[in-house]
C-alpha positions in Angstrom: 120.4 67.3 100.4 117.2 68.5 102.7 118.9 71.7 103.7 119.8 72.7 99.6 115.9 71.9 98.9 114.8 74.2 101.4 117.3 77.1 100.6 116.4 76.4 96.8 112.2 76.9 98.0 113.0 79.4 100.0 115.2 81.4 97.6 112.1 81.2 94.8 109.8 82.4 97.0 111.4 85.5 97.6 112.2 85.5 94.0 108.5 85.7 93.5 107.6 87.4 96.3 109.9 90.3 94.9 108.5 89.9 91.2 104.9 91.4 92.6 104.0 94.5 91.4 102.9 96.9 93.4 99.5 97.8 94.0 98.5 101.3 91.9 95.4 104.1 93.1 93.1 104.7 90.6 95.2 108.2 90.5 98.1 106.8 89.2 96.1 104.2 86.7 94.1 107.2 85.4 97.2 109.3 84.9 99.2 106.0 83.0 96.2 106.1 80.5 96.0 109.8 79.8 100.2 109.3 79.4 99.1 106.1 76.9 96.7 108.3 75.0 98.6 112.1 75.1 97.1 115.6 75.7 93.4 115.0 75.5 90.3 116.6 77.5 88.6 115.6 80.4 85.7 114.3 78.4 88.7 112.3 75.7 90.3 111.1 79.1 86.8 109.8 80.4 86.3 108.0 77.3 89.5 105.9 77.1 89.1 105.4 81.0 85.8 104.1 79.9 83.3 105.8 81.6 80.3 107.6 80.0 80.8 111.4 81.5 83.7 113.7 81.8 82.4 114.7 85.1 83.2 111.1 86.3 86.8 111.8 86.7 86.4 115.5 88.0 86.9 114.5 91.7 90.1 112.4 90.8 91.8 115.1 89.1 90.9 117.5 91.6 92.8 115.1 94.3 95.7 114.8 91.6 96.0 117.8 91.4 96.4 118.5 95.3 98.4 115.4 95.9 101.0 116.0 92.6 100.7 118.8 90.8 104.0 117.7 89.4 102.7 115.1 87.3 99.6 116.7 85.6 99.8 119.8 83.4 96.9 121.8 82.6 96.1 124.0 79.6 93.8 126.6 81.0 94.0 128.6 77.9 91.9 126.4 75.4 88.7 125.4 76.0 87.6 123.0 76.8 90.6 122.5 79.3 93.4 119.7 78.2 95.5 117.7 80.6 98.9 116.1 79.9 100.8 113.4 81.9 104.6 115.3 83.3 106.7 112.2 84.3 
């Protein structure tokens, strides 16, 4: 009866264990809200993020941008400049 106890604790916490999430850069959160709110500008994205200036996420899209270019569109055409989520 000891022996099925400890399989059953053991079992659950690898159950749990496994049920973690994973830990996400402030890349990838940043790029699941501008996917939450659609094409938008860097000053719309800055907003929802909730910080005060558009300038504020400048250095994260930069390293998005050289990390995964695959997941970020940018329209360079229309100003100001308007970024959509790609996955």
């Amino acid at each position: 009866m000891m022996v099925f106890e400890k399989l059953k604790s053991s079992i659950e916490a690898i159950i749990s264990v496994s049920e973690q999430k994973v830990p996400r850069t402030f890349e990838q959160i940043c790029l699941d809200k501008l996917k939450e709110i659609g094409i938008s500008t860097a000053s719309e994205w800055c907003a929802a993020m909730g910080h005060m200036h558009r300038s504020s996420l400048a250095k994260v899209i930069r390293r998005i941008l050289a990390k995964n270019p695959e997941k970020l569109k940018v329209y360079y055409n229309i100003t100001p400049r308007q970024y959509e989520v790609v996955y």
